[in-house]
C-alpha positions as CSV (number, residue, x, y, z in Angstrom):
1,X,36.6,-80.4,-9.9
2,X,38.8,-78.5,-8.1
3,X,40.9,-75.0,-9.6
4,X,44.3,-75.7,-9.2
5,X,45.7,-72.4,-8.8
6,X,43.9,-69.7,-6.5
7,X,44.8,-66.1,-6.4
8,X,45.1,-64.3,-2.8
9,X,47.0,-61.5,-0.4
10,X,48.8,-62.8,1.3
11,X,49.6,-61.6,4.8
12,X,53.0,-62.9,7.6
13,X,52.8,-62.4,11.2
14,X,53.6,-63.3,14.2
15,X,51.5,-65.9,16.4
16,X,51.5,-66.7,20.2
17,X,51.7,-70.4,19.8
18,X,54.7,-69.6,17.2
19,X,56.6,-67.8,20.2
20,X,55.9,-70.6,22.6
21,X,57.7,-73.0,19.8
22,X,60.1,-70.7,19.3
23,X,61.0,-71.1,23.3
24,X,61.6,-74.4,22.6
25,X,64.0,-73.9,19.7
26,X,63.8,-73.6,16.4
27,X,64.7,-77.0,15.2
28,X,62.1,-78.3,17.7
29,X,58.7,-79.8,16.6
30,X,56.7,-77.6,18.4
31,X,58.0,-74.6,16.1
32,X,58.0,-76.9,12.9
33,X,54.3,-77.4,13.9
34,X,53.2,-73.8,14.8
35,X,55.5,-72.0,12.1
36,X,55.3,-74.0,9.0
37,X,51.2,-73.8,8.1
38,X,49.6,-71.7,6.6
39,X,46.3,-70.3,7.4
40,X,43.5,-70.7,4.5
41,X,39.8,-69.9,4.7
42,X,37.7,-73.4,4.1
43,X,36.0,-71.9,1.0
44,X,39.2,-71.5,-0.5
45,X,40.4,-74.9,0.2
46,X,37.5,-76.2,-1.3
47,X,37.9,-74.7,-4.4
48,X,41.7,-76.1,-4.2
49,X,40.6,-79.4,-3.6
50,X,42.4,-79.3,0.3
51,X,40.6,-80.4,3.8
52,X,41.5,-79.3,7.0
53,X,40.8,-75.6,6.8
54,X,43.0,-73.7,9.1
55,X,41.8,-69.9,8.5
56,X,38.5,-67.5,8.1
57,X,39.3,-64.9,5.5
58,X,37.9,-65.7,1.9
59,X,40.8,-64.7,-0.3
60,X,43.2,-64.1,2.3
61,X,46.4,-66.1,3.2
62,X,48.3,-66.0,6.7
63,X,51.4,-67.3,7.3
64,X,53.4,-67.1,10.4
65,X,57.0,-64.8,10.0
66,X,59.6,-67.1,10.0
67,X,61.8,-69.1,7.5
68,X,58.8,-71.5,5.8
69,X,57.4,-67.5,5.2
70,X,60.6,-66.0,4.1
71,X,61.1,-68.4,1.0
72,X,57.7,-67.4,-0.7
73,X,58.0,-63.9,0.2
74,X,60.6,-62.9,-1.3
75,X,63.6,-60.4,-1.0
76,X,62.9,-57.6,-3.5
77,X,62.7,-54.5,-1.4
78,X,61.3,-52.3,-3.8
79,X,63.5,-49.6,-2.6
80,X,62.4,-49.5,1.1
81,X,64.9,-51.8,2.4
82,X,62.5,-54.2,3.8
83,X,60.7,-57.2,1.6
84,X,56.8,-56.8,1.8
85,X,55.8,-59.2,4.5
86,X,51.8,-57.8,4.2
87,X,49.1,-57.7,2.2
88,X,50.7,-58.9,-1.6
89,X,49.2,-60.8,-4.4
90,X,50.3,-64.4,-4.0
91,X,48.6,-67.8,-6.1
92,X,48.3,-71.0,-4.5
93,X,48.0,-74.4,-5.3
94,X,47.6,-77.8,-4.0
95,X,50.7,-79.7,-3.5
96,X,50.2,-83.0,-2.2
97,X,52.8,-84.4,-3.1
98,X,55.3,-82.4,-1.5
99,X,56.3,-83.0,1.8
100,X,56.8,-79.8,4.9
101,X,60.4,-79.3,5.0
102,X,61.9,-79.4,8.2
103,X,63.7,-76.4,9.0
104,X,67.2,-78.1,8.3
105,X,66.4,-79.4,5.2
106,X,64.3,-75.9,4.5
107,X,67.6,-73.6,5.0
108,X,69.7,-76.4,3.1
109,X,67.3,-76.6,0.0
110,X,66.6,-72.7,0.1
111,X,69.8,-71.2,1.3
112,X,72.3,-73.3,0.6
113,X,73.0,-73.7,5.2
114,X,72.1,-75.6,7.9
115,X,71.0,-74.6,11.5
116,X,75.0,-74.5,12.4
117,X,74.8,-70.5,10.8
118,X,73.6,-68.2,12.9
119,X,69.8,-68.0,12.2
């Protein structure tokens, strides 16, 4: 059986194939395809109960920067006037269920805006 909750770092940054979607614009599919995954070693997966392992690092998230990123990040600064984008305890679990937002719906359901703001 499967854990349902896995503890991990979790680490953003930027990818090359996230830059080539991002020349396309970021209500295209290309970014929605490059910028909302995230990157999770396959022994971790397995213990979640999740196929298609994406990433190599035991422990270790990756997800690329971007707004998917921002909303599990978080905006607390801790006094250096920057939100930790690298290397902070995150838990995981399956969610099935849920569907990947679209960036639209994303900024709507997170921020309360669409893609007509400035992003």
């Amino acid at each position: 059986m499967a854990d349902q909750k896995l503890k991990v770092t979790l680490i953003t940054g930027r990818t090359i194939d996230q830059g080539v979607g991002k020349e396309r614009g970021k209500g295209s599919q290309e970014y929605f395809d490059t910028a909302s995954v995230v990157f999770i070693d396959a022994s971790d997966m397995q213990k979640l109960g999740i196929k298609q392992p994406r990433g190599a690092n035991p422990g270790m998230i990756f997800i690329p920067c971007g707004s998917w990123a921002n909303c599990v990040c978080g905006d607390d600064t801790y006094t250096m006037g920057m939100p930790l984008f690298k290397g902070f305890p995150a838990e995981v679990e399956p969610a099935s269920d849920e569907p990947v937002l679209k960036l639209e719906e994303l900024l709507l359901k997170e921020y309360g805006r669409s893609m007509n703001c400035q992003l």
